[in-house]
C-alpha positions as CSV (number, residue, x, y, z in Angstrom):
1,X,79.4,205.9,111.8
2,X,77.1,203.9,110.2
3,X,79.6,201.2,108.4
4,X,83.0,201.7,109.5
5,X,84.4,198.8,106.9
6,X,84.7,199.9,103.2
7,X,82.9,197.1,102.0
8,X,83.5,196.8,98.4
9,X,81.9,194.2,95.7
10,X,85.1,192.3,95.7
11,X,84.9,192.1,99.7
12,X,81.4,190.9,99.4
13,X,82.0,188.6,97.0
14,X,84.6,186.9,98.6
15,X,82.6,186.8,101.5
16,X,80.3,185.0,99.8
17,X,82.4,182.9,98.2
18,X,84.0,182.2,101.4
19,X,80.6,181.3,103.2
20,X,79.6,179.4,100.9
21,X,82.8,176.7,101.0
22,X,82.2,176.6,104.7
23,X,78.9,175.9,104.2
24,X,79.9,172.8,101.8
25,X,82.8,172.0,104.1
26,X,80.5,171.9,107.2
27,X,77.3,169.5,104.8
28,X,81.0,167.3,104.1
29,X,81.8,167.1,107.4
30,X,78.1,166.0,108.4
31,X,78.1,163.5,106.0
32,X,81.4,162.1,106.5
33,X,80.3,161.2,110.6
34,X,76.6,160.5,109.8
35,X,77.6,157.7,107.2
36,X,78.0,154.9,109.9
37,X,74.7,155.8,111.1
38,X,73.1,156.3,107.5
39,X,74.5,152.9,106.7
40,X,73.0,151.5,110.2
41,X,69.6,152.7,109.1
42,X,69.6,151.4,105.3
43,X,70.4,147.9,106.7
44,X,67.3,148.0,109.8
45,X,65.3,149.5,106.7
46,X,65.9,146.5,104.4
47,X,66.0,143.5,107.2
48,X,62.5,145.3,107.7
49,X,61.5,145.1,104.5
50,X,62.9,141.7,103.9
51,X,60.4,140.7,107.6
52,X,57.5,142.4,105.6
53,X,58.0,140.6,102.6
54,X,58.1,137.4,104.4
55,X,55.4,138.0,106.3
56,X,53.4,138.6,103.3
57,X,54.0,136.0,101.9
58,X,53.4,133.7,104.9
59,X,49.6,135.4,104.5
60,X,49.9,134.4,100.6
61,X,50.6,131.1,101.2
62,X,48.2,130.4,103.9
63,X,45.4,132.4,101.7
64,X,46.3,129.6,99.3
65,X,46.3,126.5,101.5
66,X,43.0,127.8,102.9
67,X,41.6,128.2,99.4
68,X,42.7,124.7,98.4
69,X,41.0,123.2,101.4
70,X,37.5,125.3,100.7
71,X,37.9,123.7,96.8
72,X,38.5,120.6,98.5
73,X,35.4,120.7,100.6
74,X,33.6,122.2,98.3
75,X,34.4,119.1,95.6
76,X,33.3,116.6,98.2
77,X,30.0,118.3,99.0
78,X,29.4,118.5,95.5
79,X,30.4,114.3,94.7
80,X,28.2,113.9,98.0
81,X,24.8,115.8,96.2
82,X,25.5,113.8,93.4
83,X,25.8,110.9,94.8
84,X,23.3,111.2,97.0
85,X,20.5,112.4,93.6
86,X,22.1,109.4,92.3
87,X,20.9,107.1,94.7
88,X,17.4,108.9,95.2
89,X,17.1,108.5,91.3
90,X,18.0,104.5,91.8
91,X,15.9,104.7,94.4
92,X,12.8,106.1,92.4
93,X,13.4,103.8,89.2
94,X,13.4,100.8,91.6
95,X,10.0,101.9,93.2
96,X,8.9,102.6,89.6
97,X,10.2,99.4,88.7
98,X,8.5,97.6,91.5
99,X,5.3,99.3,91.3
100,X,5.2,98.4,87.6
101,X,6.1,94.9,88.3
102,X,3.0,94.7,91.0
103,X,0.5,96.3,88.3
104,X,1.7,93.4,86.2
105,X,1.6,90.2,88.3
106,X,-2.0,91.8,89.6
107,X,-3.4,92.4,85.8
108,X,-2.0,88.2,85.6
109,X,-3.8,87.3,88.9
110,X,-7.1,89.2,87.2
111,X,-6.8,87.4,84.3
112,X,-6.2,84.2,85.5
113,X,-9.4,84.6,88.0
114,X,-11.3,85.9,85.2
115,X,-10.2,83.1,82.9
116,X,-11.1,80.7,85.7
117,X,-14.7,82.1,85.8
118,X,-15.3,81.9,82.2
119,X,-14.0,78.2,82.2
120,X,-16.4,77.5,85.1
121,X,-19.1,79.3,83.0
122,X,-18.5,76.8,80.4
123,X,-18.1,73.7,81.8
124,X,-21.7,74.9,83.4
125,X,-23.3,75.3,80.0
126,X,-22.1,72.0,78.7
């Protein structure tokens, strides 16, 4: 006696039929008691994602202060090189200035010595 139930197509498709509302009862059933838990999780899930957010935009905000601050430095080394060319070319057209002013007052001092010689020359000859 291989199968001693008659099992018919009805009988098996009831069977099925059968297994397959205990099957849907059973996922109900799981879903019904894991819903505190599944609503436990979602929050943890979002007051982590709401930490991550926050802590990336901490790292945002301190990128931005620390980008500020290297424009910042960055503008005063730059007004100090000009400033500092600025006075080196002061510096250069004062020298210039000065130089030139020396090459005057000495061609003066030539001329007056070499006007004083000639004047001597002539009062000589007369």
């Amino acid at each position: 006696m291989k199968n001693a139930r008659n099992n018919e197509l009805a009988d098996r498709r009831s069977a099925a039929a059968e297994a397959k509302a205990a099957l849907l009862n059973a996922y109900r059933t799981a879903k019904d008691t894991a819903e505190p838990t599944r609503l436990a999780k979602q929050a943890e899930r979002q007051a982590i994602a709401a930490a991550r957010e926050e802590r990336r935009a901490a790292r945002e905000r301190v990128k931005l202060e620390e980008f500020e601050r290297a424009q910042a430095a960055q503008a005063e080394r730059q007004a100090a090189a000009e400033a500092a060319a600025r006075a080196d070319a002061d510096a250069r057209e004062a020298a210039d200035k000065d130089r030139i002013a020396r090459v005057i007052a000495d061609e003066a001092a030539r001329k007056a010595e070499r006007d004083l010689r000639y004047a001597n020359r002539k009062a000589r000859k007369s």
